[in-house]
N, C-alpha and C positions, 0 to 999 in steps of 0.2 A: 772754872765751872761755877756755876750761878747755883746759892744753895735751894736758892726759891723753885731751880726748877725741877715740875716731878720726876720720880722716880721712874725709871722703867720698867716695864711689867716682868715678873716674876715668871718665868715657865717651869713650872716642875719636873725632874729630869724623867723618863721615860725609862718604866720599868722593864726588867730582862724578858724577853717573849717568854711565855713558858711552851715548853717541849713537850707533850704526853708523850706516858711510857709506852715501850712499844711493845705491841702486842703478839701474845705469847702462838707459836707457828700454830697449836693445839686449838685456838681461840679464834682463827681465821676462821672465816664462811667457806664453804665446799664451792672450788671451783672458781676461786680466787688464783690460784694455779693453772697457766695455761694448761699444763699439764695434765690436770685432773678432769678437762674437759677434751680429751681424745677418748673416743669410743674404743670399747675392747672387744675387738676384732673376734677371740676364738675364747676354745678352753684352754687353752696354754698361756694368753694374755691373762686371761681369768685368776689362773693359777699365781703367778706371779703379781699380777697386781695383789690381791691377797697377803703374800707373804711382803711385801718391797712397795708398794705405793695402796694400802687398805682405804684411804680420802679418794683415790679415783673411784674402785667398787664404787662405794657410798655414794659420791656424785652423781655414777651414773646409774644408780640406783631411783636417783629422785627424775629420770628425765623420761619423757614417754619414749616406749619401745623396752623397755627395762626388762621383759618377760625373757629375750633372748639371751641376757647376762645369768639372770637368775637359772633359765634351761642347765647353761655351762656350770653354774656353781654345783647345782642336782647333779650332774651328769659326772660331774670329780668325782663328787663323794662318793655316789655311788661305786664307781671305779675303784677307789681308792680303798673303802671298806670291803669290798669283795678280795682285795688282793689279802687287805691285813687279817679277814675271815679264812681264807686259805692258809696262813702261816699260821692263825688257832690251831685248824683243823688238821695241817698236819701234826702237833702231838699226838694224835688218835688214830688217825691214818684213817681207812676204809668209805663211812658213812661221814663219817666228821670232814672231809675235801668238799664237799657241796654243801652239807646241812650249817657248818658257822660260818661259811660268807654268806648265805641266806638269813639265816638269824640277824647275824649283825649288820649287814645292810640294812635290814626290814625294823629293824631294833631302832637303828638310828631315827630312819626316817619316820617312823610312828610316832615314836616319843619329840619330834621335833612339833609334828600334827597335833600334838596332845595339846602340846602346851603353848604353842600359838595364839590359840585366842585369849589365855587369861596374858599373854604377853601383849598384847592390842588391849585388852580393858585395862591394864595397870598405866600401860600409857599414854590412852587417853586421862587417867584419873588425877596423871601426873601433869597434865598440860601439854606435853607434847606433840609436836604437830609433827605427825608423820601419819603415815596411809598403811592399811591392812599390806598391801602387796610390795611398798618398801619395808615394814619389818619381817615380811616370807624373804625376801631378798637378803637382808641382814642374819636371818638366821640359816639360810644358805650359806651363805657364807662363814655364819661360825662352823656347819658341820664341814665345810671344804678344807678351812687352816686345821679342823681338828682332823679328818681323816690322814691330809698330808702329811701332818706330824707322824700319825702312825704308822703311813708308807716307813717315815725314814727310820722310826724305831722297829721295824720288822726283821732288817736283820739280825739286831740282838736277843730279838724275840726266838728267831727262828733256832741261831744256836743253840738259846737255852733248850727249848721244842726238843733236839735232838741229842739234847748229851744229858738229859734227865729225868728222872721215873716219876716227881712229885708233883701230882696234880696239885697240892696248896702252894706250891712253890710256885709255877706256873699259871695260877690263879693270881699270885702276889703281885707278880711282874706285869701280867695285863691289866691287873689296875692301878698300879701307881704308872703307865703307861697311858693308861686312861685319863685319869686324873688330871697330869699335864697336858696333854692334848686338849683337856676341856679347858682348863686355865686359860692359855692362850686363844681358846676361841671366844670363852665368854668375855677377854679384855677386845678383840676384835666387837664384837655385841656391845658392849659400855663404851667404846668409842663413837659409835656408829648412834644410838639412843642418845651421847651427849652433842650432837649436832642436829637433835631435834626439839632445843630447845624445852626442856622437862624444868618444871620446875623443882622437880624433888627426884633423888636415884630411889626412894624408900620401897617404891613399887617393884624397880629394876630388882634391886635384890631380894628380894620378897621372890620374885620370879626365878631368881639364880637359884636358891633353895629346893622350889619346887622344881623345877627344871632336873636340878641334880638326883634328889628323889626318885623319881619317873623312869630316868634312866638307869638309875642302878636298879631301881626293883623292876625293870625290863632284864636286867641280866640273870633274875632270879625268874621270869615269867618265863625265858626262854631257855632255862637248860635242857641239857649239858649244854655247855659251850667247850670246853677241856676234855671232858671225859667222854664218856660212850653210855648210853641207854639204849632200851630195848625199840623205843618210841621216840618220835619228831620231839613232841611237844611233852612237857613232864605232865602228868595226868591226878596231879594233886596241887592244891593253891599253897601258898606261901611268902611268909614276910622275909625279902633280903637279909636282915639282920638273923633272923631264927636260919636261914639257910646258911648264912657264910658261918652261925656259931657250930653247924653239924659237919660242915666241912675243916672246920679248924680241929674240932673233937677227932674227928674218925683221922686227921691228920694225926694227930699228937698219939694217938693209940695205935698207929699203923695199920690200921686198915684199909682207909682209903686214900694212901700216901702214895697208890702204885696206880700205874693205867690199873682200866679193865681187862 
């Protein structure tokens, strides 16, 4: 080899392709899943998507014709709070079999209408691109997974109903029943809000608070719910916290530890 002659050119070796990380199932776009674009058929799809595929609801939430999904998620709850309104009312027996599934039906679905709109202003404020009647559909659907819940805690409701005299006891039990029920709906709601793109949850929970408010001092707007009165509607105004501290009192004193 001749040293005069030049060198050959130099290729620099060729670096490892890079890979991106793969992106988390939660982070997928709605309807990326063939799956999640099949139309749901009834309330019993409804129901089930809900509890076992909530990304289909949501999808087909965002597609025109949406009114009929939303009908079925109305039409659960409804159902389904009338049933767990009859297990209230049986503690009380008589007036109390129609007047607490009326209540709590009516209860729900108000306080859902309450707060609707400031749920539409926080998230528009937040950026989010969603439509007035996909977050009616969203929050259909949180009262559907909440009612269902309470379907299936009814029966332990019901036992208690029947094997014991205390109304604060039986006050306890329906809301930490409640309670849960609303957890799992409002994680349904926060899922459904994080696929519209938001730039901040600051509002969402701003809303969760108010939300929660609303409806407990609907529980105080509408008693009895437990007990027995003379009257539908109680005929004096009051704050939830001032009411549940006279029912904890007259509990701990025995007075009003017993039906009516």
């Amino acid at each position: 080899m001749n040293i005069n002659d030049p060198l050959p050119p130099q290729i620099p070796p060729q670096a490892p392709p890079v890979i991106p990380p793969a992106t988390p199932r939660t982070q997928n776009a709605l309807g990326d899943d063939p799956a999640e674009r099949q139309p749901i058929s009834n309330f019993l799809a409804a129901v089930e998507c809900v509890l076992r595929h909530p990304r289909r609801v949501m999808f087909q939430l965002r597609q025109p014709g949406a009114g009929k999904l939303i009908g079925a998620l109305l039409f659960v709850s409804i159902v389904c709070s009338l049933v767990y309104g009859a297990v209230v009312g049986s503690f009380s027996g008589g007036v109390q079999w129609w007047a607490a599934p009326v209540k709590i039906s009516g209860g729900l679905l108000i306080s859902a209408l309450i707060c609707l709109p400031s749920l539409y202003i926080f998230a528009s404020l937040s950026g989010a691109q969603v439509r007035l009647a996909e977050l009616f559909g969203l929050v259909a659907g949180l009262l559907t997974l909440m009612t269902v819940l309470l379907v299936g805690f009814a029966p332990v409701a019901w036992i208690f109903s029947q094997s014991t005299n205390s109304v604060a006891w039986m006050g306890f039990l329906h809301l930490a029943f409640w309670f849960i029920s609303t957890a799992f709906g409002l994680r349904f709601l926060s899922v459904g809000f994080s696929h519209a793109q938001a730039k901040s949850n600051a509002g969402f929970n701003v809303w969760v608070i108010i939300f929660m408010l609303v409806m407990v001092q609907m529980t105080t707007a509408l008693r009895p719910l437990i007990g027995t009165s003379d009257s539908f509607l109680p005929k004096t105004k009051q704050f939830f916290v001032a009411h549940w501290g006279e029912c904890m009192d007259q509990a701990s004193k025995g007075n009003g530890a017993n039906r009516d």
